[in-house]
C-alpha positions, 0 to 999 in steps of 0.5 A: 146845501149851504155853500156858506156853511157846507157842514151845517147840515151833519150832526155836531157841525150846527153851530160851527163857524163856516170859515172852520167849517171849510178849514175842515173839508180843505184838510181832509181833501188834502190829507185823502189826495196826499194818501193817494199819492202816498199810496202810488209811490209806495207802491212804485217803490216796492217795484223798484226797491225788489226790481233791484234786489233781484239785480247783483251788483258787480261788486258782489258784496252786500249791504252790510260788507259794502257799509262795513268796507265805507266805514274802513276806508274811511277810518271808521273802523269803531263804528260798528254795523249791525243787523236788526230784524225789527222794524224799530229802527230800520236802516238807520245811523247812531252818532251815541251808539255808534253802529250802523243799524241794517235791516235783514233784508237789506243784508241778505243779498249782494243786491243794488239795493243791498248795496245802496242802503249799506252806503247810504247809512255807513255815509252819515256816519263819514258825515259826523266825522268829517263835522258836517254842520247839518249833521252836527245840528241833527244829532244835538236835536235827535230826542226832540225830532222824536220826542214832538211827534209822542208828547202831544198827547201827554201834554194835552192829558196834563193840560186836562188834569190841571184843568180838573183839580186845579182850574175848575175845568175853565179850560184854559189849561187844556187850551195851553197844553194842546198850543204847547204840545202842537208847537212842540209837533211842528218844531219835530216838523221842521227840524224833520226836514232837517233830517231830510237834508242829512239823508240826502247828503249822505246819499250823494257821498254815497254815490261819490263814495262808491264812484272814488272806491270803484265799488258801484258802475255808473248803471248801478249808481244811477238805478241807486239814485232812483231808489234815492229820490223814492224814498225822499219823495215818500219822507216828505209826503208822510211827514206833510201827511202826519202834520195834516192828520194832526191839524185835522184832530185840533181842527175838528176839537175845537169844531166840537168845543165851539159847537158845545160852547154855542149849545150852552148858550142857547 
């Protein structure tokens, strides 16, 4: 094997640059050690997350009576909470709808984990009325967070038809639209990690919440923060993992445009 140009040898690769050669396997290497990761935390919290739903809390209140009592006592009684059984929008907070969304499941028991979902997400809708910077900034930018991730392949499909009916397939239009659309995928990256920094606020208020109103004893508040940090680390680790996944696609388009391109000319 060439080390220079490990890839030189697989079909579609001859006439590929060594440097995107490389830029390749160390993405691909990432992107199969951060599924492992991903897949031993998912795992580790699935045990924890049932661990504590099989663990009532002293309260003895559910999900959605513990966001329902949050909401009240804190002069949110307009915000509604419902219960979804889709997997669309999951647990989940909307500053338009104004409604605090619970899973089925995460209402079906007077569960810590029951309890911990329910103030959690009832915590992000005190946050938008206390005016959290952060949170204020989160849902100005609500659509675009969501609409980075989907846009990339349309913008790419425009880029192409440009190219065909009015560029004469140079692919200049094409090459525009993918640097537009990745650009409009890392600015959802980031601002990803933004909706990161609200959920953990909202998970500190939570504890402090369920503290100051004595709903949740410091060994449930602590089980709670375990389940906390799970489920940060996995956000970070797919948000890391989707934009690898998406650098990977460009990196083996242009990989395939050079090697084409290289092939032309021989």
């Amino acid at each position: 094997m060439d080390w220079s140009a490990p890839l030189s040898t697989v079909e579609g690769f001859e006439n590929v640059s060594p440097g995107l050669q490389w830029a390749i396997i160390v993405v691909a290497g990432l992107i199969i050690l951060l599924a492992i990761f991903s897949t031993i935390v998912s795992i580790w919290l699935a045990i924890k997350y049932v661990r504590y739903n099989r663990t009532m809390n002293k309260a003895g209140i559910n999900g959605q009576e513990t966001a329902r009592r949050i909401l009240d006592n804190n002069d949110l009684q307009h915000i509604r909470v419902s219960v979804v059984g889709s997997f669309m929008f999951g647990n989940s907070y909307s500053h338009y709808f104004k409604k605090v969304r619970l899973r089925r499941l995460t209402v079906k028991k007077n569960s810590i984990s029951s309890m911990a979902m329910g103030a959690q997400k009832a915590s992000l809708a005190v946050l938008d009325k206390e005016g959290d910077k952060d949170m204020k900034t989160r849902i100005v930018l609500t659509p675009l967070i969501y609409f980075g991730p989907i846009a990339f392949i349309p913008i790419i499909i425009v880029g192409l038809l440009l190219d065909i009916f009015l560029f004469g397939f140079t692919g200049l239009a094409t090459v525009i639209a993918a640097a537009l659309g990745f650009a409009f995928y890392v600015l959802s990256f980031v601002l990803s990690i933004m909706v990161l920094k609200t959920e953990v606020k909202a998970q500190k208020k939570a504890l402090e919440i369920l503290e100051r109103d004595e709903l949740a004893t410091a060994d449930e508040r602590e089980m709670m923060k375990e389940l906390f940090k799970l489920y940060n680390i996995q956000y970070v680790n797919d948000i890391i993992l989707e934009f690898l996944e998406l650098l990977l696609r460009i990196l083996m388009l242009v990989a395939k445009i050079q090697n084409s391109s290289s092939s032309n000319k021989n």
